[in-house]
C-alpha positions as CSV (number, residue, x, y, z in Angstrom):
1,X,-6.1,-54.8,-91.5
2,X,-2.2,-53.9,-90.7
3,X,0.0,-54.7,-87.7
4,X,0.0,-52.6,-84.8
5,X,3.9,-52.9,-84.8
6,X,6.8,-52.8,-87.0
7,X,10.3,-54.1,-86.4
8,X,13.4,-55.9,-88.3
9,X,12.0,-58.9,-89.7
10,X,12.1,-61.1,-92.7
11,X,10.0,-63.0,-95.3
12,X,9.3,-65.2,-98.1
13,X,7.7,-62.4,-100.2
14,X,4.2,-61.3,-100.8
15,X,3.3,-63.9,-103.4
16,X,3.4,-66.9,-101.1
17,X,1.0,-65.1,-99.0
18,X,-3.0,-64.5,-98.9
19,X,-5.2,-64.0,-95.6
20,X,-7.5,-67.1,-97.2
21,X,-4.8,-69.1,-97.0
22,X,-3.7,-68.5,-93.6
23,X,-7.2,-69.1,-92.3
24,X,-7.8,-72.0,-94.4
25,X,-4.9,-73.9,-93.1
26,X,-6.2,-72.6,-89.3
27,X,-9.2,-74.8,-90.1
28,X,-7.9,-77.6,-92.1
29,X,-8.9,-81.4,-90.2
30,X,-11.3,-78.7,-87.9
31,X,-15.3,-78.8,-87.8
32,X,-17.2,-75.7,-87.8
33,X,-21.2,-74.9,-87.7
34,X,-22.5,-72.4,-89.0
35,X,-26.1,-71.5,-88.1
36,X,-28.7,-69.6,-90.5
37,X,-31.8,-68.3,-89.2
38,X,-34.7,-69.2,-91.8
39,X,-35.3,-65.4,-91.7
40,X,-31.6,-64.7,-92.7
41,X,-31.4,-67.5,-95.8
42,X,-32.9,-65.6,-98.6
43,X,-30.2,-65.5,-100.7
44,X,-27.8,-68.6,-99.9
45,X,-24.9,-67.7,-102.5
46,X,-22.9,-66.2,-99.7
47,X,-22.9,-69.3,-97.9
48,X,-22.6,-71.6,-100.8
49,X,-19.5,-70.1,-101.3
50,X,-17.4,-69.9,-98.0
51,X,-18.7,-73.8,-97.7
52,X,-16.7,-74.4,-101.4
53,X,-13.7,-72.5,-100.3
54,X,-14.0,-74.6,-96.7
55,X,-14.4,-78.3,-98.5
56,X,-11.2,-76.9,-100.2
57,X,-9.4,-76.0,-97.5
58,X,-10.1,-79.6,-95.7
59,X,-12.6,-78.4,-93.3
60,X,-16.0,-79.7,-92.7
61,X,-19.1,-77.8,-91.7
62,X,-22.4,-78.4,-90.4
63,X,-25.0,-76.1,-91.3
64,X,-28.2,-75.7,-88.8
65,X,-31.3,-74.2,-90.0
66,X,-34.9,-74.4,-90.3
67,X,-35.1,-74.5,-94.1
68,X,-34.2,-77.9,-95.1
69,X,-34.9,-77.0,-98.9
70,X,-32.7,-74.5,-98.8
71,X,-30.2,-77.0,-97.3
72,X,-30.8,-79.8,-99.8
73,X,-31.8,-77.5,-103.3
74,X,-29.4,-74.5,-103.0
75,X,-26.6,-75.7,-100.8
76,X,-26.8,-79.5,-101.8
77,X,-26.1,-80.3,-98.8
78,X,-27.3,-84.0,-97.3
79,X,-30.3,-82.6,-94.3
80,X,-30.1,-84.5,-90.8
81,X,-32.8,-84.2,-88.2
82,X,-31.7,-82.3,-85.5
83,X,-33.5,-84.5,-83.7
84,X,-31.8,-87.8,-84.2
85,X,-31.4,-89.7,-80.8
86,X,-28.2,-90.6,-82.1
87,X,-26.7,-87.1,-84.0
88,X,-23.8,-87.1,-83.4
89,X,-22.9,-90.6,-85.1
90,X,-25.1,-90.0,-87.9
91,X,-22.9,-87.1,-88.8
92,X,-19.9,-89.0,-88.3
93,X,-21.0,-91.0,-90.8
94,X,-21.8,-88.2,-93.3
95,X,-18.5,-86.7,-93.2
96,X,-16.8,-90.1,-94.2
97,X,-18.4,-89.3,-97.4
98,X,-18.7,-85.4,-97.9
99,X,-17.6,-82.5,-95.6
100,X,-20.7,-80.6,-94.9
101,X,-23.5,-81.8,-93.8
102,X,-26.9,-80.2,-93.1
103,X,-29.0,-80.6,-89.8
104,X,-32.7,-79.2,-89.8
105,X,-34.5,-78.1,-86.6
106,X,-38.1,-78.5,-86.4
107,X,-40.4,-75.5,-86.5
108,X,-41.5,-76.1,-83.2
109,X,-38.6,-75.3,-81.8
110,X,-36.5,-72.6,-80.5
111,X,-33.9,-72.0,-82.8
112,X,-30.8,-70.8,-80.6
113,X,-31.1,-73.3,-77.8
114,X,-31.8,-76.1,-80.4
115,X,-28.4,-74.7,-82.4
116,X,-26.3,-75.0,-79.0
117,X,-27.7,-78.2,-78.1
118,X,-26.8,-79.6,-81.7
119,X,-23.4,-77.8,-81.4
120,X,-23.0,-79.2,-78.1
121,X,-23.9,-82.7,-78.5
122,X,-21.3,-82.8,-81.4
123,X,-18.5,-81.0,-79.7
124,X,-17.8,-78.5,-82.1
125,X,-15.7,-75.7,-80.7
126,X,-16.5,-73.0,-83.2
127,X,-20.3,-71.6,-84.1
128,X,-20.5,-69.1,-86.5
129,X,-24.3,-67.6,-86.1
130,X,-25.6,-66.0,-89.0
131,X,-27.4,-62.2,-88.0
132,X,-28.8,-60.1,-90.6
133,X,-27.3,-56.7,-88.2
134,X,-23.8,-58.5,-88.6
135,X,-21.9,-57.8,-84.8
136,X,-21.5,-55.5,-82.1
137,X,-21.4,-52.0,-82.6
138,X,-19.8,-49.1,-80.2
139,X,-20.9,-45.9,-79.5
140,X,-19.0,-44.2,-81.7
141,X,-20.3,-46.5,-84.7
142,X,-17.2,-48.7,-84.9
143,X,-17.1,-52.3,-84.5
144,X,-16.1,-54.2,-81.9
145,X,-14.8,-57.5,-83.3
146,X,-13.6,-59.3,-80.4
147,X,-15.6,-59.8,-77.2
148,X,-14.7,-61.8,-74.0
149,X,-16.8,-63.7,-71.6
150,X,-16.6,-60.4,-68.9
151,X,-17.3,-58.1,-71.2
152,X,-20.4,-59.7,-72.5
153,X,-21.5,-59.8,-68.7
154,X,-21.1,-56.1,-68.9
155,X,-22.6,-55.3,-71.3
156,X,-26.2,-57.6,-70.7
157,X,-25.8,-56.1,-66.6
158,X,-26.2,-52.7,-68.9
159,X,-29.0,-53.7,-70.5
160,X,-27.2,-53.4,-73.7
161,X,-26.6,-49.7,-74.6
162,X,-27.7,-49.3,-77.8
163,X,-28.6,-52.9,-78.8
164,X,-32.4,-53.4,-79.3
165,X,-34.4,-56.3,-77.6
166,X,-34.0,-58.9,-80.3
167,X,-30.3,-58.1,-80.3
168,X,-30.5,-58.3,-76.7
169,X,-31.7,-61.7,-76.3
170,X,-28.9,-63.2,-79.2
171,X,-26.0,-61.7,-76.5
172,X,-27.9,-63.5,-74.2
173,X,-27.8,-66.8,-76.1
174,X,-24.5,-66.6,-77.3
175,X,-23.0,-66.1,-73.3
176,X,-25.5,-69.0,-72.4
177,X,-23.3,-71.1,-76.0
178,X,-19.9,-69.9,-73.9
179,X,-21.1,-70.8,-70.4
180,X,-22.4,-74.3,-72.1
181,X,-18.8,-74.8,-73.2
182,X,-19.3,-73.9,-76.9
183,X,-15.7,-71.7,-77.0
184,X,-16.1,-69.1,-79.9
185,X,-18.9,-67.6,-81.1
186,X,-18.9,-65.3,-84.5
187,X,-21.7,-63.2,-85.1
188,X,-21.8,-61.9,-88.6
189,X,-24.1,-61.2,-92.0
190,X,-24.1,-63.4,-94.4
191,X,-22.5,-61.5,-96.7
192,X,-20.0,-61.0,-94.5
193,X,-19.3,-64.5,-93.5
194,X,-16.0,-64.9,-95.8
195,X,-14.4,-62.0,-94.4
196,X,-15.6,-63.0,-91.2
197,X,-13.7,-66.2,-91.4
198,X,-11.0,-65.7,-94.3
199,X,-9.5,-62.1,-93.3
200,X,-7.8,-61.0,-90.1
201,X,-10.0,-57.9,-89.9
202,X,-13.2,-60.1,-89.6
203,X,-16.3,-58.1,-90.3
204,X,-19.0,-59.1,-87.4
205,X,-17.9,-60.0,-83.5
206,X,-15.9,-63.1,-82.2
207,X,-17.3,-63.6,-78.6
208,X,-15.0,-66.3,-76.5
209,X,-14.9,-67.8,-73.0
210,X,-11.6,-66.0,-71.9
211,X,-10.0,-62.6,-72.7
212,X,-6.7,-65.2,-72.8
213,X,-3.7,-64.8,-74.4
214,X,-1.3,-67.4,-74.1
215,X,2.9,-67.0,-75.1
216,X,5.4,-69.8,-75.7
217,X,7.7,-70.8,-78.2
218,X,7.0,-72.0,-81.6
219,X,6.5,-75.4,-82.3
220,X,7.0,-77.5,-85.8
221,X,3.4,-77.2,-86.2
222,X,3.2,-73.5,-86.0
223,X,6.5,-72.5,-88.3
224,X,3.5,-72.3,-91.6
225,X,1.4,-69.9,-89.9
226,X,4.4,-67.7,-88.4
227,X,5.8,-67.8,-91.7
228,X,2.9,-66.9,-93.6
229,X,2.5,-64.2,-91.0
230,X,6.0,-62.6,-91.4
231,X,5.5,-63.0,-95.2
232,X,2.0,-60.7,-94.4
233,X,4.0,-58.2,-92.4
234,X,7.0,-58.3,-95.6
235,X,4.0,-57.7,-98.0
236,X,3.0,-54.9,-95.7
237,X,6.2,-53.1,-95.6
238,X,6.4,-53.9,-91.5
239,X,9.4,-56.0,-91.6
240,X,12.5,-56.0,-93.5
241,X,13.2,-58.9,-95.8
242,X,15.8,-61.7,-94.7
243,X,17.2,-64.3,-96.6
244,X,15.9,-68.0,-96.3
245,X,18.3,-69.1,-93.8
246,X,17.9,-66.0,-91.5
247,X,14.2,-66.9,-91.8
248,X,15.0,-70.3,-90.5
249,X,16.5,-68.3,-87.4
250,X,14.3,-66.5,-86.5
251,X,11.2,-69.4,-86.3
252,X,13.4,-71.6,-84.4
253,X,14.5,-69.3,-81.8
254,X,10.7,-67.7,-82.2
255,X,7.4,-67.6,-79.8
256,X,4.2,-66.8,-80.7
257,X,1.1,-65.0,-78.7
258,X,-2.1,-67.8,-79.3
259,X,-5.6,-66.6,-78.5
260,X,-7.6,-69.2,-77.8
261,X,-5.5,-70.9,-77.1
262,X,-4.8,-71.7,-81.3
263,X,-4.8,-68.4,-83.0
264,X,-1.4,-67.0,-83.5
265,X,-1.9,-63.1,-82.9
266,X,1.5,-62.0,-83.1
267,X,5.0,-63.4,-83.5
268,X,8.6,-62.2,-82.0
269,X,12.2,-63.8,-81.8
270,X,14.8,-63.4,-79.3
271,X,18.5,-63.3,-81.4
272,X,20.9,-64.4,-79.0
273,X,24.6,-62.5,-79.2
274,X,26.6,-64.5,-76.4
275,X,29.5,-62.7,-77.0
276,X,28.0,-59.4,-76.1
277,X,25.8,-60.9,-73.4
278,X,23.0,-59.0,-75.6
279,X,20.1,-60.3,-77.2
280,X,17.4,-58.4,-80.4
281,X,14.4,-58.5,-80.1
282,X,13.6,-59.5,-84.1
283,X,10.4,-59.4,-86.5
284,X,8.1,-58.3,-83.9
285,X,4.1,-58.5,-85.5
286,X,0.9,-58.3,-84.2
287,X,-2.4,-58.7,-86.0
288,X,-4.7,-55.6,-85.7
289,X,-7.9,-57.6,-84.9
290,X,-6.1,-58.4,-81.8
291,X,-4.9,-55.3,-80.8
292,X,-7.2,-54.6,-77.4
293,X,-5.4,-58.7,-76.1
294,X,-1.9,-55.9,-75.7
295,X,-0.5,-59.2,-77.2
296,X,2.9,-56.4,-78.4
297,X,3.3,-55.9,-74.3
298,X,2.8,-59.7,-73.9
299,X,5.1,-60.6,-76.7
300,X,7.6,-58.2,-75.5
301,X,7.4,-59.2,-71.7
302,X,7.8,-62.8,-72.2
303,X,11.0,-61.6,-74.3
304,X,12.6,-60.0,-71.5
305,X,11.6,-62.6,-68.9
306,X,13.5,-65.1,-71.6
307,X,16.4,-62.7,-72.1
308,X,17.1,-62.3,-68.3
309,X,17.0,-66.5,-68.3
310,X,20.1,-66.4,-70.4
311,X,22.0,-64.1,-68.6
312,X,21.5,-61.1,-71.0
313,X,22.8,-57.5,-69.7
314,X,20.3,-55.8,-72.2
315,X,18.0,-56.3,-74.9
316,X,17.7,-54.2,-78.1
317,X,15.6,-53.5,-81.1
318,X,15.8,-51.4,-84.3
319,X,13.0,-50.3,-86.6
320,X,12.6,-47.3,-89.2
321,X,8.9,-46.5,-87.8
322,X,8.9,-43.6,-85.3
323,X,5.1,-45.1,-84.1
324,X,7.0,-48.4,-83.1
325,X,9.7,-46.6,-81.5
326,X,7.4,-45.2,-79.3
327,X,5.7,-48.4,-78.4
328,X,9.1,-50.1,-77.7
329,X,9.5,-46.4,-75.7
330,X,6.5,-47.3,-74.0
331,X,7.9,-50.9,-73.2
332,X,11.0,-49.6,-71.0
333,X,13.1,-49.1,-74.0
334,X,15.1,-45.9,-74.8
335,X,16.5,-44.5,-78.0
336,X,20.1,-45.6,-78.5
337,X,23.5,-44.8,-80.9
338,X,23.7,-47.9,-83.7
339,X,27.1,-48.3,-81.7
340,X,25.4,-49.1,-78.5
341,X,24.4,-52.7,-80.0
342,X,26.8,-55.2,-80.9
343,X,28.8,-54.4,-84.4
344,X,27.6,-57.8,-85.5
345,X,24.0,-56.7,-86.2
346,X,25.5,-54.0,-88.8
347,X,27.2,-56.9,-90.6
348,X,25.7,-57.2,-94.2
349,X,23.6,-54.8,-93.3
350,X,21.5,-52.2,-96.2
351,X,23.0,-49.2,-95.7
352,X,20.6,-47.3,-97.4
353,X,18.1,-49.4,-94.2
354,X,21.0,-47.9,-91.7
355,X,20.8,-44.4,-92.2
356,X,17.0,-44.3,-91.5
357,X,16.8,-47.4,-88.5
358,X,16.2,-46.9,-85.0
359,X,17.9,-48.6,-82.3
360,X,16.6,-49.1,-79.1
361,X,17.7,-50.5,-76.0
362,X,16.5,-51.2,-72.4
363,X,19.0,-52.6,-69.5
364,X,18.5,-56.3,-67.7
365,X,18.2,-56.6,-63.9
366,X,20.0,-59.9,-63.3
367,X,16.8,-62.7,-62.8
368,X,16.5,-63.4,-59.4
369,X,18.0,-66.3,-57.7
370,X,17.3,-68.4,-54.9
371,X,16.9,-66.6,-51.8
372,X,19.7,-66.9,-49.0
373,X,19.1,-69.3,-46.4
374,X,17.5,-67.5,-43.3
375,X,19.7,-67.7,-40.4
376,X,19.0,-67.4,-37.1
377,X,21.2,-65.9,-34.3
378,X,23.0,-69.3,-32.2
């Protein structure tokens, strides 16, 4: 899926960049578990799959399920009781040896709560549960791919509009996985599960704790992903190529919008022009998937807020996309003359780029200081 915004940016090129990638290096060193209802593990070639491209990647998985042939024939995976007293070691152990491990619940059991117990007891953040109706669908037939905590509570108070009882009762499982500390839950078919986890459009519903989106600057650790992501929005025709070392700019004066605290949804640099007390407001990008989080407005505020910091009389933009004009519009920002920012940012610039570019511009009140001393009358 594209961006919701498009601004002055830069990149590697489109060659150094694949969603798979991205994701892959999002859960390199992580544990995931994936759960698959007996019903829903027919045909296991999906699954077999996304657990290669995982092993790859360095992840490691544990698959719950009922079907412990399936587990051990199709998948060849190595089959743990769910019911070991001491699980959670036992997979340890495993996962010296091979990244994805099996755990089989009993028949007698309730499969969800067994699932959250298992994921619980091994303190894996991420469950990705396997549903043959794939995830939440609105009114209007369209997919809702993310879903908070309060919206879930909405939406069981309802009585689920629209979802059926069996449906029903997995929302109910999956907020009682959130409430038990379990933080994202992905509901999805299994033939969707790769896009589900490998693509930034998903194709079933990630259900989290917190509607939270979370802005700060980019660290060391978070230059691959920002640069993978401005090489997405390059390949996309977003952002503007820069050379290499304007690339290096940009990430080390960058900040990043997380969800979850880990997902980089978006990406934007403040370009400092001391000279003309100004500041631009560079290779602004947001991921679609995230696009009801307003992480644009959050990426934008925390600019400004940053801006104002430095002492900044104004900030200023430029794309060549009337649809992120207006959302800059939108943001305080008003259509300006290329001579109303500084002459600097025209320097080397494509002309052919110039004639079409839109600059835009909003004034800074000064930040606000400490406030006089109260004085009272002698």
């Amino acid at each position: 899926m594209g961006s919701t915004l498009e601004a002055e940016g830069e990149g590697r090129g489109s060659s150094s960049f694949s969603e798979k990638s991205f994701y892959l290096s999002e859960f390199r060193g992580r544990t995931l578990a994936i759960a698959v209802p007996a019903a829903d593990l027919g045909a296991p070639a999906p699954l077999a799959a996304v657990l290669k491209e995982l092993e790859a990647g360095g992840a490691r998985v544990v698959v719950i399920s009922t079907q412990r042939s399936t587990l051990e024939a199709a998948l060849g995976l190595r089959v743990l009781s769910g019911a070991l007293p001491r699980l959670e070691a036992a997979v340890w152990r495993e996962f010296a040896e091979v990244p994805r491990v099996g755990v089989a619940v009993a028949g007698s059991q309730a499969f969800a709560p067994a699932c959250r117990d298992i994921v619980l007891r091994l303190g894996v953040g991420k469950l990705v549960w396997i549903d043959r109706e794939g995830g939440l669908l609105l009114a209007d037939g369209n997919r809702e791919s993310f879903v908070d905590r309060a919206e879930l509570e909405a939406l069981l108070v309802s009585g689920g509009v629209g979802v059926n009882a069996r449906r029903l009762a997995l929302l109910r499982e999956v907020e009682e996985a959130l409430d038990a500390g379990i933080a994202a839950v992905n509901v999805c078919t299994l033939e969707g599960l790769a896009d589900e986890l490998f693509t930034y459009g998903g194709s079933g519903t990630l259900f989290t704790r917190e509607r939270y989106v979370e802005v700060r600057r980019l660290c060391l650790d978070d230059y691959d992903a920002a640069d993978d992501l401005i090489a997405r929005g390059v390949a996309e025709g977003f952002l503007a190529p820069r050379p290499p070392h304007e690339i290096e700019r940009v990430l080390t004066s960058g900040f990043g919008a997380f969800v979850e605290g880990r997902h980089l949804a978006g990406i934007g640099a403040l370009l400092v022009n001391p000279q003309a007390r100004a500041a631009e407001l560079a290779s602004l990008y947001t991921l679609t998937r995230f696009l009801g989080e307003g992480v644009g407005s959050h990426l934008v505020m925390h600019a400004l807020e940053r801006a104002r910091a430095l002492a900044c009389d104004y900030v200023f933009a430029c794309t060549v996309s009337d649809r992120v004009a207006g959302f800059f519009e939108r943001s305080g920002f008003r259509r300006v003359g290329p001579g109303e920012i500084p002459a600097e940012k025209w320097r080397d610039y494509d002309p052919a780029r110039r004639a079409s570019v839109i600059c835009l511009r909003t004034e800074l009140a000064p930040a606000p200081g400490p406030a006089e001393p109260h004085q009272t009358p002698a």
